[in-house]
N, C-alpha and C positions, 0 to 999 in steps of 0.2 A: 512689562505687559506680557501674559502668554499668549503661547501661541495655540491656538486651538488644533487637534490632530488631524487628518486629514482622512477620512475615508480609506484611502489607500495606504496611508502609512499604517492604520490601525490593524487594515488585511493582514500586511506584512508583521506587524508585532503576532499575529495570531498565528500565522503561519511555521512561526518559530518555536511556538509555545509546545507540539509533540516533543521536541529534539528539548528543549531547555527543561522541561519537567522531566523528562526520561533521565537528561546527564544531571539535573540536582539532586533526582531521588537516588541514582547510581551512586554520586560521590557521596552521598550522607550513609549508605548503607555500607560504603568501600571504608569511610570511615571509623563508623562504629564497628566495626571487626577489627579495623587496624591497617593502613595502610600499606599494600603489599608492593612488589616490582610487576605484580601481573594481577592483572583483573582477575577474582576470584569469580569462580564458577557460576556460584551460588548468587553472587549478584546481578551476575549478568540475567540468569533465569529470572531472580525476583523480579525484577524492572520488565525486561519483555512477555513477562505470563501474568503482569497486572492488569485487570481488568478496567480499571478506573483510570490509568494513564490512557491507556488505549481509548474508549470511551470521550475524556478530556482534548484529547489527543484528533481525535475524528470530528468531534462538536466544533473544536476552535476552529479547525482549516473546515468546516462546513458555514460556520458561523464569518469566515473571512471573505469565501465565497460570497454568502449575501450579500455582504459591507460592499466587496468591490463592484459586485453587478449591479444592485440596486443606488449605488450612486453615478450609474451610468447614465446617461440620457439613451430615450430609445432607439434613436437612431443608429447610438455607437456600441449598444450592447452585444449585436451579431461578433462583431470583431472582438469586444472584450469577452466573449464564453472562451472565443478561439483560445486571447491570450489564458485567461483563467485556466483555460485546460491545460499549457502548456506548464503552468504554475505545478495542477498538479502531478503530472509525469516526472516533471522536477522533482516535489519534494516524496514521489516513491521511489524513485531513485537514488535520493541522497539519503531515505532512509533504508532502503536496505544494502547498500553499499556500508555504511555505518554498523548496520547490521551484523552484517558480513566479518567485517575488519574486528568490532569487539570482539565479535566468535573468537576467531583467532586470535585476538589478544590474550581473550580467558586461556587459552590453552600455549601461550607462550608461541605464538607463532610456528610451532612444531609438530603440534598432534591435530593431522587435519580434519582423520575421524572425529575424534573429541569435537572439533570445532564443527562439524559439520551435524554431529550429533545434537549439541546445546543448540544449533543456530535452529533446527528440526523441533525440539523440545521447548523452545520459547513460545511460540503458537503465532502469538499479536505481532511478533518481527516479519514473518509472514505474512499474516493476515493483514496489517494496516497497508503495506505497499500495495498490494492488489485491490484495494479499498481503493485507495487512492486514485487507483488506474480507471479503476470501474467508475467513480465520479468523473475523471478526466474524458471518459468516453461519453459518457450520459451528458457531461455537460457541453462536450463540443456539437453532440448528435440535439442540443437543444430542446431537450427534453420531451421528443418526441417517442410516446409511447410504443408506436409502430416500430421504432428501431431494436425495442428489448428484444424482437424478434430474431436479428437478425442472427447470425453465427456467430461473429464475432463476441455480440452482446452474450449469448448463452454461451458462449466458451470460455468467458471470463466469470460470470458464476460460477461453473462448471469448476475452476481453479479455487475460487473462493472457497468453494467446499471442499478442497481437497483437506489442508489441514482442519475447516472445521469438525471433518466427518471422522478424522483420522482421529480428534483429544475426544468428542462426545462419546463415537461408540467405542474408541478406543478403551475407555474407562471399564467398561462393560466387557468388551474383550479386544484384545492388542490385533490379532491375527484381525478378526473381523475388520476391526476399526482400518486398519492396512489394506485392507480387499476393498474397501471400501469408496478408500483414498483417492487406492489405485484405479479404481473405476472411473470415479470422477475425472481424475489425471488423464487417463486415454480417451474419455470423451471429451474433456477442454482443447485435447491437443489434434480431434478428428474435426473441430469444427474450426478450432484456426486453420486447419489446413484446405476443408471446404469453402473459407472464403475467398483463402489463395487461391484457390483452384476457380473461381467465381468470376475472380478479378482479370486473372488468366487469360479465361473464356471472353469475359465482356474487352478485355484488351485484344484479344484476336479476332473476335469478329467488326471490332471498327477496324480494324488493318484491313481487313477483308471488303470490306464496305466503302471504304477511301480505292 
């Protein structure tokens, strides 16, 4: 007799599906060139500059999202967003630590430039972990629209466009596309630091007030 899937087991099968579609289309590409003792370059870029893994990749852990919240009862749904979120900070984490380590695989664990160069030139190896975070935020903040406001929330778009801004107008021109980047970059990182500074203030004035 089978067993029917679970809601939550099916999350989980979904969740997995970035990481398993990136490492089969990885190994079939690693293969049809020829198995080497180090990840070739060129595969590494193919897989993270694919627009359809990526894509795939964001739909299923969105699509896992639904499956677990909506077989929530609504009483217990506050606390599973909390968990959901933590799910996804997890898997930006495990993907760009992955990330990371391939780089350096391709380049033999020795040329860091190189590695740090392709992990830059991949785009989606970037792009999807910050995705990931910006749902994790949205989903714990309960999708209350008043929070896109906040700093925090703009400071994580704000990153998101840094590599987008840097491949679109970069095409058009490198320097640009770089100035561009850069922009984004030191506004993401003046508005994380205004919310520190936010949190700061609202923590010293209850010290004050106690």
């Amino acid at each position: 007799m089978s067993k029917r899937v679970s809601p939550d087991d099916a999350a989980v099968l979904l969740y997995v599906v970035p990481f398993f579609a990136s490492g089969v289309y990885a190994l079939y590409l690693w293969a049809t060139g020829g198995i080497s003792s180090v990840l070739p370059g060129s595969v590494y870029l193919t897989v993270t500059r694919d627009p359809i893994l990526f894509l795939v990749g964001t739909f299923s852990v969105m699509l896992g999202v639904v499956l677990e919240v909506s077989s929530t009862s609504p009483a217990g749904r506050p606390a599973k967003l909390g968990s959901v979120g933590g799910t996804l900070q997890t898997i930006a984490a495990a993907s760009f630590v992955l990330a990371v380590v391939c780089a350096l695989y391709a380049n033999g664990f020795s040329d860091l430039s190189g590695a740090m160069n392709d992990f830059l030139m991949g785009r989606f190896d970037v792009v999807f972990p910050l995705v990931m975070v910006l749902l994790s935020y949205l989903i714990t903040a309960r999708f209350n629209l008043a929070s896109i406001r906040t700093p925090v929330t703009l400071g994580i778009i704000a990153m998101l466009l840094v590599p987008a801004s840097a491949y679109v107008i970069g095409k058009r021109s490198t320097i640009l596309g770089l100035a561009v980047a850069f922009v984004f970059m030191i506004a993401g990182l003046g508005l994380f630091l205004m919310s520190d500074r936010k949190v700061a203030d609202q923590d010293k004035g209850s010290g004050v007030s106690k």
